[in-house]
N, C-alpha and C positions, 0 to 999 in steps of 0.2 A: 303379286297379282296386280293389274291394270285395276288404278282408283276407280275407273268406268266401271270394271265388274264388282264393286263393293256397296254395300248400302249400310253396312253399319261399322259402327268404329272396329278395329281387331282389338280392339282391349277389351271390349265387352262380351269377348268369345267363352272367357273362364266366367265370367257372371252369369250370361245365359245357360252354361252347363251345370248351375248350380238349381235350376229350375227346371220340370217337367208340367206336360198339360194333366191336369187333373178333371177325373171323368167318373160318374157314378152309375153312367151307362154301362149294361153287358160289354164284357170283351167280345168282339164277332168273328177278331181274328183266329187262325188256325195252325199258326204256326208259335214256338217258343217265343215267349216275349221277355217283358219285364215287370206287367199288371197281373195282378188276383185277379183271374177269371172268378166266375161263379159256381161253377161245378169245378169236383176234384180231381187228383189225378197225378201223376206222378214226377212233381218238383221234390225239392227237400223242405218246404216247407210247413212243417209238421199245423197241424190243426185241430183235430180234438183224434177220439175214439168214437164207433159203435161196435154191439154186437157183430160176432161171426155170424154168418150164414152160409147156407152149404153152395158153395160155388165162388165162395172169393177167393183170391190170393192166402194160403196159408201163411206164406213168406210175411204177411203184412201183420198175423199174429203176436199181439205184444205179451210175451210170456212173464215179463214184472208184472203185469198187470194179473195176469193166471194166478199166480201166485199168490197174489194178496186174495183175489177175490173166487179161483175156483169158476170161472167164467172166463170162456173164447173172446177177445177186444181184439179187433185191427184198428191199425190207425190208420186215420185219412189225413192226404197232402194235398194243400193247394193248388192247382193246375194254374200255371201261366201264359197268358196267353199274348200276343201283339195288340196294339191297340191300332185300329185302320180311321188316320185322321185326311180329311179333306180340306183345302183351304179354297174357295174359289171366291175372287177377285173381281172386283165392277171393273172394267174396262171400257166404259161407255165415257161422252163427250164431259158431262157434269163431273169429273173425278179429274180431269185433265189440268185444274189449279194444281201451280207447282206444290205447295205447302202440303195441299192433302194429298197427291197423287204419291210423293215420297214418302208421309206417312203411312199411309197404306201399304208402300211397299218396304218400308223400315218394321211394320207389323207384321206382312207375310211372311220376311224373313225368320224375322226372330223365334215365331210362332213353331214354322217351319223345322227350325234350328231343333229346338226342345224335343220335336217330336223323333226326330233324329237321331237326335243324341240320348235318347233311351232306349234305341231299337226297335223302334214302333215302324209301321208302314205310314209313309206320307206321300200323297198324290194331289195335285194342283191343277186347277182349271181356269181360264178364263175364257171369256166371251170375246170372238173372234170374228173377220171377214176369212181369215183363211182358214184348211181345215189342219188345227195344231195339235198333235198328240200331247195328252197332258203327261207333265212329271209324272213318274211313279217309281220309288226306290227307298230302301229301308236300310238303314245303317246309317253313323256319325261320318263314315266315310264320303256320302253325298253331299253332306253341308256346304260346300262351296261350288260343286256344281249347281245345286238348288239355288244360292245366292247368288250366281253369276248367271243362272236363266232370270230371274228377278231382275236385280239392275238392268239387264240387257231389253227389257219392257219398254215401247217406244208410247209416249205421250198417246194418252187414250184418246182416240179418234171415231169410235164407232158410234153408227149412228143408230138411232131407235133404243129402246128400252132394253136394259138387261135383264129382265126377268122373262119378257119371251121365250129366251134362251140359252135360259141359265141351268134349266132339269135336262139337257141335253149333253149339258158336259159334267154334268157329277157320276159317280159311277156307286153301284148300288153297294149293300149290304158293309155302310159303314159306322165304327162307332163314334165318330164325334165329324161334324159337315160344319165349318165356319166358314158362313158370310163377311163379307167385308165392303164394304156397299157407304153411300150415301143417304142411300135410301130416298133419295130426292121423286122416285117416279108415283106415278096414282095408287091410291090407295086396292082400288080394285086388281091393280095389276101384281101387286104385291099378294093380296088373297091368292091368287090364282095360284102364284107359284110356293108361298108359303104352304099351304093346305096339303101340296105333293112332298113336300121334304122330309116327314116323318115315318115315309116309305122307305127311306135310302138312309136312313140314319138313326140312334137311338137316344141321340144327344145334338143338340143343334143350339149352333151361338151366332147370334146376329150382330157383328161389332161394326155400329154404326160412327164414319168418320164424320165432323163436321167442321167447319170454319168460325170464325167470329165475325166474319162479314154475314154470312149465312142465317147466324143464332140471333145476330143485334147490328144491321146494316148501319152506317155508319156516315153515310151519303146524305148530304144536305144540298138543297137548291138543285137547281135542275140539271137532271141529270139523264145519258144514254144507256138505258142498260142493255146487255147483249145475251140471247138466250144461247149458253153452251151447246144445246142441243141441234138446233134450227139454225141458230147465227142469227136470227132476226132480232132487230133493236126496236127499242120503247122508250119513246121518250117521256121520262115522269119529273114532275115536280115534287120533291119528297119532302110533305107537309105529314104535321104532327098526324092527321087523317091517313095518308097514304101507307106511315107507317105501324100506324094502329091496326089498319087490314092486314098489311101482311103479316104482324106477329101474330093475328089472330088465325090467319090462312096456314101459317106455318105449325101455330099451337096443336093446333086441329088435325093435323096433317099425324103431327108426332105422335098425339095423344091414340089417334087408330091406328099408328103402326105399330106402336106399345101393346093397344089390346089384341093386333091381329098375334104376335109373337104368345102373348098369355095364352088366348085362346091354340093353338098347335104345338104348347108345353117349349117353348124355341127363350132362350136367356139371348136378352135383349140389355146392351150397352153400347149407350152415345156416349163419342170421346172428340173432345174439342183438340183442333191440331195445334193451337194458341199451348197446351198444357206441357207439349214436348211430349218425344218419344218416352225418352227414360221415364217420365212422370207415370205416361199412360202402361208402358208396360211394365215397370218394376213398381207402381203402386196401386192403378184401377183396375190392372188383371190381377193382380194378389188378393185387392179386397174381395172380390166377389167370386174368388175361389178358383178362376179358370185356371189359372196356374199357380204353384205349390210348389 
């Protein structure tokens, strides 16, 4: 394959296969999967007993059971079902640093990969100028198509906020919706579309990328800064003051995007791109359970 359509080393293919996303949400899928649905149903994986009752499956009668006790038992089997995971992607101008823009999509991938490679449905969105059908395909057999539309993503260029119209490209009744965002835009903008996402999903993860220029600027004496967004520059002198504000405009910032995720039941993890891929996903997605 063309190094262009690649985003992660190929030796990390049999490491990624050794992890799946972990989800405590209902399964919503409908077709055979690889998850313990919630209700039962007919896998081989045995589960307990209840009483007979007039209408079930005789066939499901466990006669050892008869036997000791003189009493009708069927057993019940776990139903398996698909797990329907969404990945959608900030695509706007703030993401467009090389560092985080490849991490993000070093993350899509791998994400991507797991969900795959267990036979779950995976479908992917981003925020566009033009009108782009998103991925949708389930099987390990998509993984390098999926990774080869990923690489092939040209430096984010859109203008205006991705949360205007980001509920536009998610598609409904899914069981796990990951965010992958900066999370850089207004708090209120964020309520907006936050508050809607617990419609379209039973499990929601907001995996916020960030920089070290970002978290602790680094920038002495006078300096132009350039707004990713607008383009427009500001000339600052970055005095122990200046810098005070902004970690405080920034604190502030973080600390109500924190609570808007609490408040809409949404798991919320900032990952510095300073930390490395590998770091962030073979150690800050294991601690906190997303993946298993």
């Amino acid at each position: 394959m063309n190094i262009k359509n690649t985003i992660l080393p190929p030796e990390w293919s049999s490491k990624i296969r050794r992890y799946c996303l972990q989800s405590h949400s209902k399964i919503r899928g409908q077709y055979k999967g690889s998850h313990r649905s919630q209700r039962f149903g007919s896998s081989l994986e045995f589960s307990d007993f209840r009483e007979y009752h007039s209408g079930d499956d005789v066939r499901q009668i466990d006669w050892n059971v008869y036997a000791r006790t003189e009493k009708y038992y069927i057993k019940r089997f776990l139903d398996e079902q698909e797990m329907r995971v969404h990945i959608l992607l900030d695509t706007t101008k703030s993401m467009s640093q090389e560092v985080k823009w490849m991490v993000a999509k070093q993350l899509t991938v791998a994400l991507g990969a797991m969900v795959l490679n267990q036979d779950d449905h995976l479908s992917f969105s981003f925020v566009s100028e033009k009108n782009v059908p998103p991925f949708r395909r389930k099987g390990a057999s998509f993984q390098k198509a999926f990774e080869q539309i990923v690489a092939q993503l040209e430096e984010p260029t859109i203008a205006g906020d991705f949360t205007d119209h980001a509920m536009k490209v998610i598609p409904k009744d899914l069981t796990v919706l990951i965010i992958i965002s900066d999370g850089l835009e207004p708090i209120e903008k964020w309520r907006t579309f936050l508050k809607q996402t617990p419609k379209v999903a039973g499990d929601i993860r907001f995996l916020q990328i960030q920089t070290t220029q970002e978290i602790a600027p680094a920038y002495t004496g006078d300096v132009e800064l350039l707004d990713m967004e607008t383009k427009e520059s500001l000339n600052v002198s970055m005095s122990q003051t200046v810098f005070n504000s902004y970690q405080q405009l920034r604190e502030r910032h973080q600390s109500q995007l924190i609570a808007l995720c609490q408040q809409y039941g949404i798991s919320f993890l900032p990952v510095n791109t300073n930390d490395g891929i590998q770091h962030i996903l073979f150690q800050q997605l294991l601690k906190v359970h997303w993946i298993g």
